[in-house]
C-alpha positions in Angstrom: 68.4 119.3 107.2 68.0 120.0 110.9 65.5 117.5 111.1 67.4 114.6 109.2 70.7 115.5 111.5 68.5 114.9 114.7 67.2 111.6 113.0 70.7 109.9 112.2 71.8 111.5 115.9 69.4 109.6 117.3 69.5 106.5 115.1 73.4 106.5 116.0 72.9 106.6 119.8 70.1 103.8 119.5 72.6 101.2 117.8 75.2 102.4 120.7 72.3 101.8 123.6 72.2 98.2 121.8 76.1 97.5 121.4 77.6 98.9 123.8 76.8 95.9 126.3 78.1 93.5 123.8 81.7 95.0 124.4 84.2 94.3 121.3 82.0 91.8 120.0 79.3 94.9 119.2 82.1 96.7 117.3 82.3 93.2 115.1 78.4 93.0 114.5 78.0 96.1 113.3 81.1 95.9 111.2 79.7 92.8 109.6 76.2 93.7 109.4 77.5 97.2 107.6 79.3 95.0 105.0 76.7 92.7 104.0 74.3 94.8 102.4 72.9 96.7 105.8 74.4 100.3 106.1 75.5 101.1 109.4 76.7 104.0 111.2 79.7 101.7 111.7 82.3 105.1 111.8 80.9 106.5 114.8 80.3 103.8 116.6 83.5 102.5 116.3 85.1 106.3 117.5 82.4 105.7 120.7 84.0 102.6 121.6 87.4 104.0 121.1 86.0 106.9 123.0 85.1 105.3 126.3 88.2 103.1 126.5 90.8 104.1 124.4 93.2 101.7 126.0 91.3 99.2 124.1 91.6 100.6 120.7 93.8 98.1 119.0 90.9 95.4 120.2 88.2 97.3 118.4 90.2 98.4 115.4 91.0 94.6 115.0 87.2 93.4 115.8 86.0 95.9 113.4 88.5 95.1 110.3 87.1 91.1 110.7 83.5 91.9 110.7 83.9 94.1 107.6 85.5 90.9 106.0 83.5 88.2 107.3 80.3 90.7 106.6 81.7 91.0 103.0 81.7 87.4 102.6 77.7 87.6 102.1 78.5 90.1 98.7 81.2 87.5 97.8 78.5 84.5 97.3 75.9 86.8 96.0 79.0 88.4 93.1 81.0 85.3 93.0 77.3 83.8 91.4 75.7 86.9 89.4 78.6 89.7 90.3 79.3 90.2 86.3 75.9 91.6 85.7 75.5 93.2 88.2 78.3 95.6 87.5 77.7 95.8 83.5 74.3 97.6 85.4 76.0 99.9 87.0 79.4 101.1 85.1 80.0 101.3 81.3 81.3 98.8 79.2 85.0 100.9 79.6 84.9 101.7 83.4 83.9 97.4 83.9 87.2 96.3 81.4 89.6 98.5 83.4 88.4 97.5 86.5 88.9 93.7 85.5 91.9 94.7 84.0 93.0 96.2 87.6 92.0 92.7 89.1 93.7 90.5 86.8 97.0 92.3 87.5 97.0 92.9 91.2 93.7 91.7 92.5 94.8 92.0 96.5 95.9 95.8 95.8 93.0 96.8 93.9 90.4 95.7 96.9 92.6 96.6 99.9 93.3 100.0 98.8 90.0 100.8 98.0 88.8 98.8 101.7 90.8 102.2 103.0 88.5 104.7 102.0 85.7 105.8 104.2 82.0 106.7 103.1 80.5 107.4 100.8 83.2 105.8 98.3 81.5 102.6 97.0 82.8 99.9 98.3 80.8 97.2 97.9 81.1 97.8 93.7 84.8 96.4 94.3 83.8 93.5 96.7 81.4 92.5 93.8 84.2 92.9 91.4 86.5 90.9 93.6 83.9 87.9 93.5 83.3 88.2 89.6 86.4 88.1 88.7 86.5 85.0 91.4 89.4 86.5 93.4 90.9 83.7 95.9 88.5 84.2 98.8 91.4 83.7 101.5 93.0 86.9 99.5 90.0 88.5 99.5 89.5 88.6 102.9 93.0 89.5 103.8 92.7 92.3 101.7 89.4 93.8 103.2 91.2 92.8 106.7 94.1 94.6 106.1 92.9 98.2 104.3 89.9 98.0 106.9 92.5 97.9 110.1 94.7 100.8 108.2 91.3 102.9 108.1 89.8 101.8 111.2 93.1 102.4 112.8 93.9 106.0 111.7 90.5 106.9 112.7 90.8 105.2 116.0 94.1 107.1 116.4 92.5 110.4 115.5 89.7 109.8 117.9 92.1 109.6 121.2 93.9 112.6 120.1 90.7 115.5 119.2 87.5 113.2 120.1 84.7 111.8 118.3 83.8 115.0 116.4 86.6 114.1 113.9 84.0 111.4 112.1 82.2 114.0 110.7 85.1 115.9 110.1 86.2 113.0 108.2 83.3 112.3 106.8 82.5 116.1 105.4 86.3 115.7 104.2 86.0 112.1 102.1 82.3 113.6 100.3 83.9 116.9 99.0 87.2 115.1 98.0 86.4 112.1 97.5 88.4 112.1 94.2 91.2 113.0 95.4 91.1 110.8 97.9 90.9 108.0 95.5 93.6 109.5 92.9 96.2 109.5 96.3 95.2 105.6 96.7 95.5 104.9 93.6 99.3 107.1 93.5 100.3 105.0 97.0 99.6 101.8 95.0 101.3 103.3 91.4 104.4 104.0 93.9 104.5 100.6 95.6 104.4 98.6 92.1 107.3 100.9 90.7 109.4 100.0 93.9 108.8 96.5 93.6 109.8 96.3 90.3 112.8 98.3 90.6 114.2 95.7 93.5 113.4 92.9 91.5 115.6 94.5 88.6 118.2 94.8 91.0 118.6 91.8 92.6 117.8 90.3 89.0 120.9 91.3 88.1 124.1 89.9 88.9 
């Protein structure tokens, strides 16, 4: 375990050696080469930008949020083509209807939300959902755009205040609850709808 720490430590400071004298544009590489296909230690690197200049965090947080959804565009083409069996690979007959089912109803929510939650939650199983189920690609970028800045943004925020320690922090906290994490999302979103449809009843009626 010692041994495998050391190697992702160094691994992490090798990609920052690279980046770093790419400026913002770095933080949007890495984002987008993390989001089509490549894992990459895009958390921490993102907190070392932050880190050094923290004046510059919005810059970051908003260079990151693109690459993940220009990145993501490469899993659009490859699910938008063969996404369908892909999933029916991967998730049972059940878990595949209810995620279409999710999509059909409120296709921007049920990416963006998901687009929030840091690793090791599998992203990239909605991206290929979004393109299956041939979700407009302008929303589907949005989407990724928008619940990428809300994570990339907290994290940036919790980063000025206690330091680039909290990645693992966060990272140890999203493994061991990572339902939880999901069931909250999935409550925020369950909330919002209710709202919404309670205004509409309201101003439906005269």
């Amino acid at each position: 375990m010692h041994t495998l720490k050391h190697i992702l430590a160094r691994y992490t400071l090798f990609v920052w050696s690279v980046l770093q004298p790419l400026g913002s544009w770095g933080v949007f590489a890495i984002a987008g080469m993390d989001s089509a296909l490549v894992g990459m230690p895009l958390d921490p690197v993102v907190a070392g930008y932050v880190y050094a200049r923290p004046a510059r965090f919005l810059l970051y947080v908003f260079m990151a949020s693109a690459g993940s959804a220009v990145g993501s565009a490469v899993l659009y083409g490859i699910g938008y083509k063969g996404g369908e069996v892909l999933l029916e690979r991967r998730m049972s007959k059940a878990k595949f209807e209810k995620m279409r089912s999710s999509f059909d109803r409120h296709e921007f929510w049920a990416l963006m939300l998901p687009s929030m939650v840091p690793p090791p939650f599998p992203f990239k199983v909605f991206v290929l959902a979004a393109a299956a189920f041939e979700m407009n690609f302008w929303h589907f970028l949005g989407a990724i755009f928008a619940g990428r800045f809300i994570r990339f943004l907290i994290l940036a925020l919790l980063v000025i205040k206690f330091g680039p320690e909290v990645v693992s922090f966060v990272g140890k906290l999203a493994s061991q609850h990572l339902a939880a994490i999901v069931l909250a999302a999935a409550a925020v979103l369950l909330l919002w709808l209710v709202v919404g449809q309670m205004r509409k009843r309201r101003k439906a009626v005269p």
